[in-house]
C-alpha positions as CSV (number, residue, x, y, z in Angstrom):
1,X,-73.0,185.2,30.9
2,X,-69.3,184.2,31.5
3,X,-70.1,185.7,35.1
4,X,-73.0,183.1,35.0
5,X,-71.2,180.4,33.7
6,X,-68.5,180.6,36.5
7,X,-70.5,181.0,39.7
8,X,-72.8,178.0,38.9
9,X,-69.5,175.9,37.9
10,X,-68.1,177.3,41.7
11,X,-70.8,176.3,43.2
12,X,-71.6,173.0,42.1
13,X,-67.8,172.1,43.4
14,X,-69.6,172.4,46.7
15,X,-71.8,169.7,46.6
16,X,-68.9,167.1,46.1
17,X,-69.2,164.2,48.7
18,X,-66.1,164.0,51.1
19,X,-64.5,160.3,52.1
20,X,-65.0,159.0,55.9
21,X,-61.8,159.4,57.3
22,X,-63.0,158.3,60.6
23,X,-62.9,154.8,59.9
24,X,-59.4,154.9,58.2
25,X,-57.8,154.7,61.8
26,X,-56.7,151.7,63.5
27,X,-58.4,151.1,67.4
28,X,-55.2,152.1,69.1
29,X,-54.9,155.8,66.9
30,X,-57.5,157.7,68.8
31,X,-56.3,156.9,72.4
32,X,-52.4,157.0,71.6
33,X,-50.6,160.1,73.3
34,X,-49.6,162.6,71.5
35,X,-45.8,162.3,70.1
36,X,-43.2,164.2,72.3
37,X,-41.5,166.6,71.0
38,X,-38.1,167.0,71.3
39,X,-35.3,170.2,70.5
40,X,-33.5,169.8,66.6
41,X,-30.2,170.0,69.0
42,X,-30.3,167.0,70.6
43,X,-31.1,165.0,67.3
44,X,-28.5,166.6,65.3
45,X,-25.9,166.0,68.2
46,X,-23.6,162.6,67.8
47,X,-24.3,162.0,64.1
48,X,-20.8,161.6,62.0
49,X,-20.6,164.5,59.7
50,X,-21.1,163.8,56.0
51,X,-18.8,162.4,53.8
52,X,-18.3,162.3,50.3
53,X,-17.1,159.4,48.2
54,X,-13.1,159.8,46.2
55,X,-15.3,159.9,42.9
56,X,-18.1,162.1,44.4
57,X,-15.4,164.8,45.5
58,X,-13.8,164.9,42.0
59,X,-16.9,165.6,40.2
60,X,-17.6,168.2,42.7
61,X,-14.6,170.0,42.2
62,X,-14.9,169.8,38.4
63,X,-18.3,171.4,39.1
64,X,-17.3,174.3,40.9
65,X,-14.6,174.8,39.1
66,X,-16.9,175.2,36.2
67,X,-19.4,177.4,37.9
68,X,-16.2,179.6,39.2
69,X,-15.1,180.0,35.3
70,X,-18.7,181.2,35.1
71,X,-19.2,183.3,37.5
72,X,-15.6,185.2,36.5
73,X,-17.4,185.0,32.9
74,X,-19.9,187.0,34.5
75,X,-18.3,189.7,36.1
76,X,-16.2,190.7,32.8
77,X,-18.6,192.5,30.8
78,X,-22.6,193.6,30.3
79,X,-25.3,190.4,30.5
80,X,-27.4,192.1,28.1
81,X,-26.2,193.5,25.0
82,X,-26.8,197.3,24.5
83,X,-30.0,197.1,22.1
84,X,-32.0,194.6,24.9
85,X,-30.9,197.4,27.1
86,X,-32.6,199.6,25.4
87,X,-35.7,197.6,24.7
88,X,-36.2,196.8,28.6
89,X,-35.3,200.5,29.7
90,X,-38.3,201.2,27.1
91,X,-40.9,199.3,29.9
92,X,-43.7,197.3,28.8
93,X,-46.6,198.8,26.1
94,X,-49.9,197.3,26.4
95,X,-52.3,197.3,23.3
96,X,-55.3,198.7,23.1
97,X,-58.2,196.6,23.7
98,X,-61.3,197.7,21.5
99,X,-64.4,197.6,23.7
100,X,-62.3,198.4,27.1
C-alpha cells in the first residue's frame, strides 16, 4: 500500500505546469554575444593585497591565540575518556525488528 501511496504521489509531481521563461528576456538577450572569457590571472593581477583594520588585527590575534591554547589542549592527553572508548570500540548493535 505504502508502495502505492508513494508512486502515485511521484507521479502526480509530474504533471506540475512549468513558468514561460521565454518571455522573461529582454529583446537585446537573445542576439547578445556570448561573454568572453578571460584567465583568473589577469583579474587577480594589480589588485592591492588585503588589509586588515588596527582593531581587526587584535581580535585576530586574540583568536588564534585562543585556538593555539586549544589545539596544545588537544595534544596533551586522550579526547575521549577510557569508558566511551570502550563503548565505540564495541561498534554499533542494531535491534531486532519483529516481522524482518
Amino acid at each position: 500500500m505504502r508502495l502505492v501511496l508513494l508512486t502515485f504521489l511521484a507521479l502526480t509531481g509530474a504533471c506540475t505546469n512549468f513558468p514561460e521563461f521565454d518571455g522573461s528576456q529582454s529583446p537585446g538577450v537573445a542576439r547578445a554575444p556570448w561573454p568572453r572569457l578571460v584567465p583568473l590571472s589577469g583579474l587577480l593581477e594589480g589588485q592591492p593585497p588585503a588589509r586588515t583594520q588596527p582593531e581587526m588585527a587584535a581580535d585576530l590575534d586574540t583568536r588564534a591565540e585562543a585556538l593555539r591554547r586549544r589545539a596544545a589542549a588537544l595534544q596533551q592527553g586522550d579526547v575521549v575518556d577510557e569508558g566511551t572508548r570502550r563503548r565505540m570500540d564495541g561498534g554499533v548493535t542494531f535491534p531486532e525488528v519483529p516481522g524482518a
